[in-house]
N, C-alpha and C positions, 0 to 999 in steps of 0.2 A: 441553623448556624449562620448560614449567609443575613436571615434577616435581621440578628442580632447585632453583624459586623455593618450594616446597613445602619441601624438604627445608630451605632455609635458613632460612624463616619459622618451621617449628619448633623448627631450633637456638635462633634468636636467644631466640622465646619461654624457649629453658630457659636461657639465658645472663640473661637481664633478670630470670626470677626468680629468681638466684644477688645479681646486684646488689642487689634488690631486699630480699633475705636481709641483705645487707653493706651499711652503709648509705656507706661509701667507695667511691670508683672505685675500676674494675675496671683500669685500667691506669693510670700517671704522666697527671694528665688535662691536657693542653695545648690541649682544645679541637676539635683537627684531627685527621681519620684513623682509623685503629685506636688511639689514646688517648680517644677520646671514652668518657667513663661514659654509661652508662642516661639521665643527666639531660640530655646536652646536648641542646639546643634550636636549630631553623630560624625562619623563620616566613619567608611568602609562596610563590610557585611556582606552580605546576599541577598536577594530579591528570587521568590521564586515564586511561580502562578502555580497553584492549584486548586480544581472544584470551584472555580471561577472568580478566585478572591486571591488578592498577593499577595504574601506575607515578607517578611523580611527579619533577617537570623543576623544578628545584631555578632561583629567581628568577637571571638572566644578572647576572653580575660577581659572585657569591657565592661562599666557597668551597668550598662544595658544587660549585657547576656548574665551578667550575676544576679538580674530583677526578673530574667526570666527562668529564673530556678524558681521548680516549684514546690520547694522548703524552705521555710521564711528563714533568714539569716539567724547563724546563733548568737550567743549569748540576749542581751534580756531585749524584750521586744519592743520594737522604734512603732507608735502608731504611726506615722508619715513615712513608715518604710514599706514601697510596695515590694510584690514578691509574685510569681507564677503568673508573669507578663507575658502575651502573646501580641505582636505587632504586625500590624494591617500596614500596608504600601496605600497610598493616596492615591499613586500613577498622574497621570496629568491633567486628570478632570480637576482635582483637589490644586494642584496648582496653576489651573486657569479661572478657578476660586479663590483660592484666597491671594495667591502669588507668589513669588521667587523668594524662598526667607533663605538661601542662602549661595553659597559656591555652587555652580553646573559643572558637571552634569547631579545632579541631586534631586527628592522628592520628601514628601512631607509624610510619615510615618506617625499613624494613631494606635498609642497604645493602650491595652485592656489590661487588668491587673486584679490582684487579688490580696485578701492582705486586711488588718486593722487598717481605719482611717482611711480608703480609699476611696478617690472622687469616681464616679461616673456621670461625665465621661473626662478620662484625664485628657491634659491638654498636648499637642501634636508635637513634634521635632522634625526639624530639619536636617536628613539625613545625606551625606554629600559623599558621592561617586561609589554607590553601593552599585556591585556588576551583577546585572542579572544571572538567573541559570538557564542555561538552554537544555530544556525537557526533553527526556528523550522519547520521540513520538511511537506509542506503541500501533502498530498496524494488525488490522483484523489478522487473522492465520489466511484468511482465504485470499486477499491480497497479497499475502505471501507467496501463497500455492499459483498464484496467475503469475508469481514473478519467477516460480519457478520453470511454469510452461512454456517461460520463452527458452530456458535451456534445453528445453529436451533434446533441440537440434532435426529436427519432423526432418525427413530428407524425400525430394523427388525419384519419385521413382524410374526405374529403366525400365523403358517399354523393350517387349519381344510378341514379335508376331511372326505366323506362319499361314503364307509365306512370307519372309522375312523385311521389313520395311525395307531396304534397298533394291525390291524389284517388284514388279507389278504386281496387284490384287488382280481377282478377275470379279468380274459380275456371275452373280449367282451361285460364287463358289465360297465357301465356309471360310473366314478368316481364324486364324487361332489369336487369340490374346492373353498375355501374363505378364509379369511386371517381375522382376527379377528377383528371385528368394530373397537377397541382401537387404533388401527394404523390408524385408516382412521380419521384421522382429519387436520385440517390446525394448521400448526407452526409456529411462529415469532421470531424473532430474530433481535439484537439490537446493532452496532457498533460504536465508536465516535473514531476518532482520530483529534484532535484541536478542531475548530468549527462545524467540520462536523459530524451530527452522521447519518447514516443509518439504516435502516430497511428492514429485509429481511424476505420474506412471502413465504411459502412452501405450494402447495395443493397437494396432492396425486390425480393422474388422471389413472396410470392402475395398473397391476399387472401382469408381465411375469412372468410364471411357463415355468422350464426347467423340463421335467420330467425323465431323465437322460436316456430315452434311444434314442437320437437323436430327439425328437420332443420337440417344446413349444406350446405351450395358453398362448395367449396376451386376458386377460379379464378386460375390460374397466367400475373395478369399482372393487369392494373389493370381489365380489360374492354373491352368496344367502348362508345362513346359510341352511342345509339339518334338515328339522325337519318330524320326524317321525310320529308324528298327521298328516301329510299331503303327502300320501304316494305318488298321484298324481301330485304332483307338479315340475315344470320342473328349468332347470338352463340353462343360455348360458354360464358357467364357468364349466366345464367338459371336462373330457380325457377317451377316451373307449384304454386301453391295449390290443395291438394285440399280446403279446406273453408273457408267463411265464417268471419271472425273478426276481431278488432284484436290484431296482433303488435308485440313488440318486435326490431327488426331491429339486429342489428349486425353491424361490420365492421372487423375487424382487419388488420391490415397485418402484414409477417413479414419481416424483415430479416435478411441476411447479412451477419456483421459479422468481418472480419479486422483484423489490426492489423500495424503495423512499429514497430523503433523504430531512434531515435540515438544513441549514448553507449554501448550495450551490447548486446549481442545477444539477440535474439529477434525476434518476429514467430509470425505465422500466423492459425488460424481462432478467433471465440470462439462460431461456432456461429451457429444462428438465434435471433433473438430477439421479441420481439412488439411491438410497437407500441402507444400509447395507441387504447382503440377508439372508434369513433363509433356513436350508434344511432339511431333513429326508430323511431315508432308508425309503422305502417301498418294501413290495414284493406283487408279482403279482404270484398268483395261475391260473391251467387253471383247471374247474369242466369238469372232464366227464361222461357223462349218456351210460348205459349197455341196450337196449333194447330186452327183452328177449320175447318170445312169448307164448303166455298163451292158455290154452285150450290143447296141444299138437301138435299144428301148427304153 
């Protein structure tokens, strides 16, 4: 198709500069048809790109748009009446070829036709302030689904430790770490651009703590909250401090995020993703014990 609109686009160019040579029409000019010269003139319609070619939808009750029906006109048949006209847009290559044939903003329009008696390739028109269409851009669904995962609303977690970030850690002694239930839950989120809308679904699966002095704990799951009724009770979310100091502690979140959509097909994973982090100072104290000897020994 393209190369057929190609092949005519360059006839018509060599036939316009023959007109353009002659400064008479090129057939008996009545106006209509394959009698139009180089000079005839449209004005209004549509201009719209697609599949890499622009076409142009000639204003309804013109009779342009009555050539482009494609049932020949009734009663008895005009050889010189075309009929099941389709119109190609020149754009501005075509008129930095041949040149301005008439009122700006405007462009030069080649039409194809069908019909007893017709030329190919018929000769162009000068179509004057036809308004383009602004197409409307369909975007992948998955470029949807990434505009939905900016709504999910990811949020930083609350750090809790035990003993509690407001008062010293000791060296060598078992930190508790957890992150507050309230961030452990699953998010959604919801995008449409045209037809398509997507949905994006966030689960929280770990929780890297960076504990600012060159080590982390990767804990696969929010933590145990440390409660004090239960003095024997253990945690596999925990940091033992090997040395006195003020750390900066923090704590990311790590989400699973898939997505689905409506209107078109796709769906699946976009992988894990991070979370905004949270952090606190802590300081780490070391306790030391004096042994002294009793009795006088």
């Amino acid at each position: 198709m393209r190369t057929r609109v190609l092949s005519v686009f360059l006839l018509s160019l060599a036939s316009v500069l023959v007109f353009v040579a002659d400064a008479g029409p090129a057939w008996a000019g009545d106006g209509y048809g394959q009698d139009n010269s180089a000079g005839a003139q449209a004005s209004g319609g549509v201009i719209t790109v697609q599949a890499g070619a622009a076409t142009w939808t000639p204003p309804e009750g013109s009779k342009w748009a009555k050539e482009a029906q494609a049932d020949p006109p009734p009663g008895k048949p005009n050889p010189n009446q075309p009929y099941g006209c389709t119109y190609t847009a020149g754009g501005p290559s075509a008129t930095a070829t041949i040149g301005v044939g008439g009122p700006q903003p405007g462009q030069w329009v080649f039409p194809v036709c069908a019909g007893p008696g017709v030329i190919d390739p018929m000769p162009p028109f000068w179509v004057t302030g036809a308004q383009p269409v602004v197409a409307a851009v369909q975007l992948s669904p998955v470029v949807v689904a990434a505009e939905a995962v900016k709504h999910l609303g990811l949020s930083s977690p609350v750090i809790r430790m035990a003993p509690p970030t407001g008062r010293p850690q000791l060296v060598g002694v078992a930190t508790w770490l957890w992150v507050d239930s309230a961030t452990w839950r699953t998010l959604s989120a919801s995008a449409t651009a045209g037809p398509v809308t997507t949905t994006a679904v966030a689960a929280p699966t770990r929780v890297v703590w960076d504990m600012g002095d060159g080590s982390t704990v990767t804990c696969d799951g929010p933590g145990a909250p440390y409660d004090p009724a239960t003095p024997n009770a253990t945690t596999d979310c925990s940091y033992t401090w090997p040395a006195p100091g003020t750390f900066r502690v923090t704590a990311t979140v790590y989400w699973s995020v898939s997505w689905t959509a409506q209107g078109a097909a796709g769906g699946g994973t976009l992988g894990v993703q991070a979370g905004p982090a949270s952090a606190v100072n802590v300081v780490v104290e070391e306790s030391q014990a004096i042994n002294t000897p009793s009795g006088g020994n």
